[in-house]
C-alpha positions as CSV (number, residue, x, y, z in Angstrom):
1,X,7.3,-19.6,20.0
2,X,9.5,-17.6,17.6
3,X,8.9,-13.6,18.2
4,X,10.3,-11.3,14.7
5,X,10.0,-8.0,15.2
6,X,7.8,-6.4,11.9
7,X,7.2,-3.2,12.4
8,X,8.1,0.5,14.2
9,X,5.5,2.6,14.5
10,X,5.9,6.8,15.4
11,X,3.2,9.4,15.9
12,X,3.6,12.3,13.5
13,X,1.8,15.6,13.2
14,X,1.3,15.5,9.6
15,X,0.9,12.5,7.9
16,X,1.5,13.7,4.6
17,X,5.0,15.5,5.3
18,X,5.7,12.4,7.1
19,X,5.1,10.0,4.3
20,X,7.0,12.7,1.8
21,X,10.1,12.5,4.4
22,X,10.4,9.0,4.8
23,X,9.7,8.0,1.1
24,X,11.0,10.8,-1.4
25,X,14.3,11.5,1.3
26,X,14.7,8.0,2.5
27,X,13.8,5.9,0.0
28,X,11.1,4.2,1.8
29,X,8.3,2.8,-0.4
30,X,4.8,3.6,0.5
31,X,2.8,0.2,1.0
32,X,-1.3,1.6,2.4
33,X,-2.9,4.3,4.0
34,X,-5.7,3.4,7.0
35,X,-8.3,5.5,8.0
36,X,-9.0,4.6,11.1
37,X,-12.6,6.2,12.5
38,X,-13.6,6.8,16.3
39,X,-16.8,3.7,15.9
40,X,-14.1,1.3,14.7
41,X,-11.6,-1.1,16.8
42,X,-9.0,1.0,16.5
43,X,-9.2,3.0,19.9
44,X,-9.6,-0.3,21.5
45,X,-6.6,-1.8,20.9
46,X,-4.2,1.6,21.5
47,X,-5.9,2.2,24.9
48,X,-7.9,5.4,23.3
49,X,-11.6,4.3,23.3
50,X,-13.1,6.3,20.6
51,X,-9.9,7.9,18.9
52,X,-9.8,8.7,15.3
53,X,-6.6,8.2,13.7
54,X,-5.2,8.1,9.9
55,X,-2.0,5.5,9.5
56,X,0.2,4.7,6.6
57,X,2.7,1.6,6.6
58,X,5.8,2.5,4.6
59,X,8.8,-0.1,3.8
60,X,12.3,0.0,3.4
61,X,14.1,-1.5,0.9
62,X,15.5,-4.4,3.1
63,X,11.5,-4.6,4.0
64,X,11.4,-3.0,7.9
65,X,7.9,-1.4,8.3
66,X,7.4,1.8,9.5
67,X,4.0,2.6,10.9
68,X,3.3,6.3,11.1
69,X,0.0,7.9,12.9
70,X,-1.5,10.8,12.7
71,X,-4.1,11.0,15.5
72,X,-6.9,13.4,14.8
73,X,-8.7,12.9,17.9
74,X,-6.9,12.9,20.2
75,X,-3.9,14.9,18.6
76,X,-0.7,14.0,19.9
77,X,2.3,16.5,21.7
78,X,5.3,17.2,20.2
79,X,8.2,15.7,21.4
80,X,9.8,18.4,23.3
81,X,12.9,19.5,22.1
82,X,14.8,19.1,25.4
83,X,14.6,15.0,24.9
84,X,18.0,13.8,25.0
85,X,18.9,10.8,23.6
86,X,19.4,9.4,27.4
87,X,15.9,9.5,28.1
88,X,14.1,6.4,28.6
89,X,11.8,4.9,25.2
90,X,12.8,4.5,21.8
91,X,15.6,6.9,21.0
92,X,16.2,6.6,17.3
93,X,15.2,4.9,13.8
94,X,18.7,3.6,12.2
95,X,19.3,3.7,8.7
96,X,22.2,1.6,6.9
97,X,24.2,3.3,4.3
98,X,26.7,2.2,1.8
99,X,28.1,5.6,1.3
100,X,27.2,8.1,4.7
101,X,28.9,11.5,3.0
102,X,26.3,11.0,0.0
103,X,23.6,10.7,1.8
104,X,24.6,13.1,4.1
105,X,24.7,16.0,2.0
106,X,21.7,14.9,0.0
107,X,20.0,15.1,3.1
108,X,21.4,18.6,3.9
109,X,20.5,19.6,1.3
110,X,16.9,19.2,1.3
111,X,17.2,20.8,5.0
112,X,17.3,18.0,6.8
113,X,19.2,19.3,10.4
114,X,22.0,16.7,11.6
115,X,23.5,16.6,15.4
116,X,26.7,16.7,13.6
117,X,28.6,15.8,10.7
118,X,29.3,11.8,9.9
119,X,32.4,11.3,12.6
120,X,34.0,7.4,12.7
121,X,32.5,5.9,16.1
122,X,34.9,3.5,16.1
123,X,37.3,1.7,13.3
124,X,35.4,1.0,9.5
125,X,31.6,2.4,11.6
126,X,30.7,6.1,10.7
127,X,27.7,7.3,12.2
128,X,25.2,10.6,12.0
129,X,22.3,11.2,13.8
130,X,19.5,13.7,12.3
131,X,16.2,15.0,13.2
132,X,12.8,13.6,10.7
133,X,10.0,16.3,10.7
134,X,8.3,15.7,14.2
135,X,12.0,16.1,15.7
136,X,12.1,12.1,16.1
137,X,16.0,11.3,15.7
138,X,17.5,9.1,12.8
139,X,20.5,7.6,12.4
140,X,22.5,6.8,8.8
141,X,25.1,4.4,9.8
142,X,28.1,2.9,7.4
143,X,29.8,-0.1,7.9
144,X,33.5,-0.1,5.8
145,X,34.6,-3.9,5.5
């Protein structure tokens, strides 16, 4: 047995702000949108008998699939904004870059709020973590040969 991994997927609050975010500001490309109604499968398989719950699957450009839910019914909480980046789970979505100080700014300005400026991590590896629109953490990420 050979396991790839496929996909990420991420709970949002608005699905439409999400898919803006991830495609116009990260480049993503949007591949479907799912409705997925409370008499379907859907709540079965997530451990949510009788949820309702609109998806859409958007792709990068080196083809990594994002998943993104908005859950109607139940709606989701926000991830609180004392989460640190030790706390147990997933703690970020990483993002290669060729050039981190373009994108950076870009980013900026469109509003996009960063930890901190891109700062070398160690030798030829500069690295910026920012927040997407439900206050999930990114990470551009620039490899200099």
């Amino acid at each position: 047995m050979r396991l790839q991994f496929e996909h990420t997927a991420l709970s949002v609050a608005n699905l439409e702000r999400s898919i803006t975010f991830y495609c116009e500001l990260l480049q993503c490309t949007l591949l479907r949108i799912i409705d997925c109604p409370p008499d379907g499968r859907f709540g079965d398989v997530v451990g949510i008998p009788r949820c309702s719950a609109r998806l859409a699957h958007v792709q990068s450009v080196n083809g990594h699939i994002l998943e993104l839910f908005e859950y109607r019914d139940p709606q989701g909480s926000p991830i609180p904004h004392t989460r640190s980046q030790a706390d147990y789970g997933f703690t970020h979505l990483g993002l290669r870059t060729d050039d981190i100080w373009q994108d950076y700014h870009r980013l900026v300005a469109y509003g996009v709020e960063f930890y901190s400026e891109p700062t070398e991590y160690r030798p030829g590896v500069w690295m910026a973590y920012f927040y997407g629109p439900d206050h999930e953490t990114c990470e551009l990420r620039q490899v200099i040969a």
